[in-house]
C-alpha positions in Angstrom: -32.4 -4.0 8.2 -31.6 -0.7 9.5 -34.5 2.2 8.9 -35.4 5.4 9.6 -38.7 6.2 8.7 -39.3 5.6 4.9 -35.3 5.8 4.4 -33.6 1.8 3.8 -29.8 2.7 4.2 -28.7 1.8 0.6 -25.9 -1.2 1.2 -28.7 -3.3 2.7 -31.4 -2.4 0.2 -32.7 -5.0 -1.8 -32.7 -4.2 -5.2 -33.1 -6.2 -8.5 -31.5 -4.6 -11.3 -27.9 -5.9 -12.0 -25.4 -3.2 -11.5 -22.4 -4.7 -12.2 -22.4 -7.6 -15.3 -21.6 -11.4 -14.3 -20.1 -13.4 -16.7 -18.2 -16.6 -16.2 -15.7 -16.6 -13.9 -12.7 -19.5 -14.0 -12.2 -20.0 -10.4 -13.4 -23.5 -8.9 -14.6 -22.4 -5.5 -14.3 -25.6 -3.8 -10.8 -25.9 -4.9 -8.6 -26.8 -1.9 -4.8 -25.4 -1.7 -3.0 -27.5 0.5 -0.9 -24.8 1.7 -3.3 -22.9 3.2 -4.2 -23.2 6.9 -7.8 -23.6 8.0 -9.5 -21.4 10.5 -12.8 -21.3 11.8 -14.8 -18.5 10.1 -15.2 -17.1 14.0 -11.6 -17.2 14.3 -10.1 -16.3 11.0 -11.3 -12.3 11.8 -10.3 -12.7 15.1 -10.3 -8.8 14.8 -13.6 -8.6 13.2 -15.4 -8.3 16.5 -17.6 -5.7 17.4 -15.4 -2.0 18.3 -18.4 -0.3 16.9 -21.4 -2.2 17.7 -24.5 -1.2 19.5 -23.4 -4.0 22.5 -22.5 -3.2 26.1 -23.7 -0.8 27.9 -27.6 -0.2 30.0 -30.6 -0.2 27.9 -30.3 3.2 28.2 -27.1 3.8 26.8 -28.1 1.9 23.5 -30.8 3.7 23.3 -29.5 7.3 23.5 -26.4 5.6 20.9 -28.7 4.8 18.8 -31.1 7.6 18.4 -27.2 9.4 17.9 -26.8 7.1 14.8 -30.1 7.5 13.6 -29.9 11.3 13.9 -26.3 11.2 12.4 -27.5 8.9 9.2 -30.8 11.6 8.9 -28.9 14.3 8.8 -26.1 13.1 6.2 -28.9 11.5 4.0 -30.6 15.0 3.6 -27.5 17.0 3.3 -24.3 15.4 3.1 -21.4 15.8 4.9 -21.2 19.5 6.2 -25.1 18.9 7.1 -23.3 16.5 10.1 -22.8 19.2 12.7 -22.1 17.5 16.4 -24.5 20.2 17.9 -27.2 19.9 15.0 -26.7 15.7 16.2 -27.3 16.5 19.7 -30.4 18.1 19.0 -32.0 16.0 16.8 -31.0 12.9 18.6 -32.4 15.0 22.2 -29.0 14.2 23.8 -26.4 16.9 25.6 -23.9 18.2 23.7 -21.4 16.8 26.5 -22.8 13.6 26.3 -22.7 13.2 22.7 -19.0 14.3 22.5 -18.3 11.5 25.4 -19.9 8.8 22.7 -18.0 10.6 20.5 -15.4 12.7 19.8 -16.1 14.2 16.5 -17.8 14.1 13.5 -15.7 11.8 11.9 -15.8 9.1 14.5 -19.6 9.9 14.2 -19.6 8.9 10.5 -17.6 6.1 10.6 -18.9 4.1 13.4 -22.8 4.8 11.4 -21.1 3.0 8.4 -20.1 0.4 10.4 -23.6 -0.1 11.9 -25.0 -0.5 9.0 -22.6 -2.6 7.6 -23.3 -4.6 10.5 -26.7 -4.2 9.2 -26.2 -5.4 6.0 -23.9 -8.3 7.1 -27.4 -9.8 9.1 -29.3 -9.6 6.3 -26.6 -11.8 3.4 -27.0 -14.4 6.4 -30.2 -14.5 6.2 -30.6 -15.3 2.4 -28.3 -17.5 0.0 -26.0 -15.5 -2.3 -26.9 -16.5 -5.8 -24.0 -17.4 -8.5 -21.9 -20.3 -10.3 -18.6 -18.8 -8.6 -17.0 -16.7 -5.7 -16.8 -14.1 -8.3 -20.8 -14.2 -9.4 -21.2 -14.7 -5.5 -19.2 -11.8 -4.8 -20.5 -9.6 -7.6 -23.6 -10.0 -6.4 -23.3 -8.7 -3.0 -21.2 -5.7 -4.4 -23.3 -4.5 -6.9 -26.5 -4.6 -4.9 -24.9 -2.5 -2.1 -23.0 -0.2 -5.0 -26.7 0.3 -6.1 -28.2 0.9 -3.0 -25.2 3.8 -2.5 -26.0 5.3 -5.8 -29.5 5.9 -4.9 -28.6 7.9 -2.1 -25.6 10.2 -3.1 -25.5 12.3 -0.2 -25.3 9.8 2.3 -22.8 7.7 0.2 -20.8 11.4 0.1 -20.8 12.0 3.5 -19.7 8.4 5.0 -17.0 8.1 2.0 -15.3 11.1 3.1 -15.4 10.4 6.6 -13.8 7.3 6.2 -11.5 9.2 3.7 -10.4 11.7 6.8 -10.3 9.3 9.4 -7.3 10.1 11.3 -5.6 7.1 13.7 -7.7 8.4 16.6 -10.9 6.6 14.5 -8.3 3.3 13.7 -11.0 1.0 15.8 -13.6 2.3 14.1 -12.1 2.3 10.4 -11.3 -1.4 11.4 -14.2 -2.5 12.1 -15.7 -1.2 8.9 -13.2 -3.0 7.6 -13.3 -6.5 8.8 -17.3 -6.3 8.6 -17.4 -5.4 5.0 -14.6 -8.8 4.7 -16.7 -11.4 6.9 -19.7 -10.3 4.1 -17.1 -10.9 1.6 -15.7 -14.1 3.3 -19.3 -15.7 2.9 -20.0 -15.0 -0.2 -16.7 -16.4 -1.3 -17.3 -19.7 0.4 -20.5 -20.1 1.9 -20.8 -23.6 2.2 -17.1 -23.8 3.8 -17.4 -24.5 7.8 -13.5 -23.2 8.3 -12.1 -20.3 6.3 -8.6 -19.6 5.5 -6.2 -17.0 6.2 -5.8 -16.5 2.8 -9.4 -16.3 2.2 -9.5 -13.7 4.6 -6.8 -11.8 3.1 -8.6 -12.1 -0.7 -11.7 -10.6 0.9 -9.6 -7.8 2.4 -8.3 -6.9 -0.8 -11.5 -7.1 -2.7 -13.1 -4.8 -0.3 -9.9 -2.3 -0.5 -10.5 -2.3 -3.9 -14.2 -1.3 -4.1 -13.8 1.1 -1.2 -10.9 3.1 -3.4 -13.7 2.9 -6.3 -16.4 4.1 -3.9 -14.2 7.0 -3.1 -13.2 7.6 -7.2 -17.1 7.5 -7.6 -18.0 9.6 -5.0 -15.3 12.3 -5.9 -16.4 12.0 -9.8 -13.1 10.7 -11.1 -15.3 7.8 -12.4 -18.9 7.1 -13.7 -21.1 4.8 -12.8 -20.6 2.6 -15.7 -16.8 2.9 -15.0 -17.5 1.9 -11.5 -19.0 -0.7 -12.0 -16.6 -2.4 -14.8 -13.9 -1.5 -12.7 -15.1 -3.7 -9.9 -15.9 -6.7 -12.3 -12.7 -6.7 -13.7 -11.0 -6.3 -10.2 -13.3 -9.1 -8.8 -12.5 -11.5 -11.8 -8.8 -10.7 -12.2 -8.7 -11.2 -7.9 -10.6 -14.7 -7.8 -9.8 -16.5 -11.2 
């Protein structure tokens, strides 16, 4: 779980109220669709692999990219996302301003690759724990609402990495990616987390779901829907996608 001092970055925080409502969902999750062709859950998100992770590189150089992260998170935590200044980074996280821009090239690709961290973050601690619910859709739910939670308890941080991923321009396509295929190897596992090989059509739900709640993360985060809307949005979404 990813921490800086007393701050738990909210999609891996564990919470127990129920945001979203789970009701009875009429998918049979070990249902088997001959169709399909089986992958191994390594293989299926072939392209899931780490572009953003904190791998590669001396002891030194995680180090100094991490205490970049770290500052980046702080900073976006206590003021959002014009409180992210690549300079105001640098000095917080005691690295050159040169050498920051050579980890990365702006604030955006700062942002981003911090989301997928602690996505990466987040994705540790699901496989440590087994996701309660019936269904894919309780399963799913679950994991949603607890990270949906977690984001609503810390609006400026949830601001600031929603509209970075919002801006990301192609130059930031490995980085958005990776964000991407994280959040669906959560989602992949709490669809089917007794299933040795995955599908390529499981991977292609999960892909969906997460577009899904990310476009409802950005309606949230621009006010265009409550909380309460949120959150029936994505149960409806969830139950409509897995039935």
């Amino acid at each position: 779980m990813s921490t800086r001092g007393n701050r738990t970055f909210p999609g891996v925080a564990v919470v127990t109220d129920q945001y979203f409502s789970v009701s009875e969902s009429s998918l049979d999750h070990n249902e088997r669709r001959p169709e399909r062709s089986p992958v191994s859950s390594h293989s299926a998100a072939t392209s899931l692999e780490s572009t953003g992770s904190d791998e590669g590189g001396s002891s030194a150089q995680r180090e100094r990219r991490k205490r970049i992260l770290d500052a980046t998170i702080d900073l976006a935590a206590d003021g959002g996302f014009d409180a992210v200044q690549m300079r105001t980074v640098a000095d917080r996280a005691e690295v050159a301003l040169g050498t920051l821009y050579r980890y990365f090239p702006s604030k955006i690709h700062l942002l981003v690759t911090a989301l997928g961290r602690e996505f990466e973050s987040a994705e540790q601690a699901w496989a440590q724990r087994e996701i309660p619910g019936d269904t894919a859709a309780d399963r799913v739910l679950h994991v949603l609402r607890r990270m949906a939670r977690g984001l609503q308890g810390d609006r400026e941080l949830a601001e600031a990495l929603t509209r970075a991923f919002m801006f990301a321009d192609s130059s930031a396509q490995a980085e958005i990616h990776h964000v991407g295929m994280t959040l669906t190897r959560i989602l992949t596992r709490a669809m089917r987390p007794d299933v040795e090989h995955i599908t390529d059509e499981d991977v292609a739900v999960a892909r969906v779901i997460g577009d899904v709640w990310l476009a409802a993360l950005v309606a949230w985060v621009t006010g265009r829907m409550s909380d309460d809307e949120t959150a029936a949005h994505m149960d409806r979404a969830v139950r409509l996608i897995l039935r």
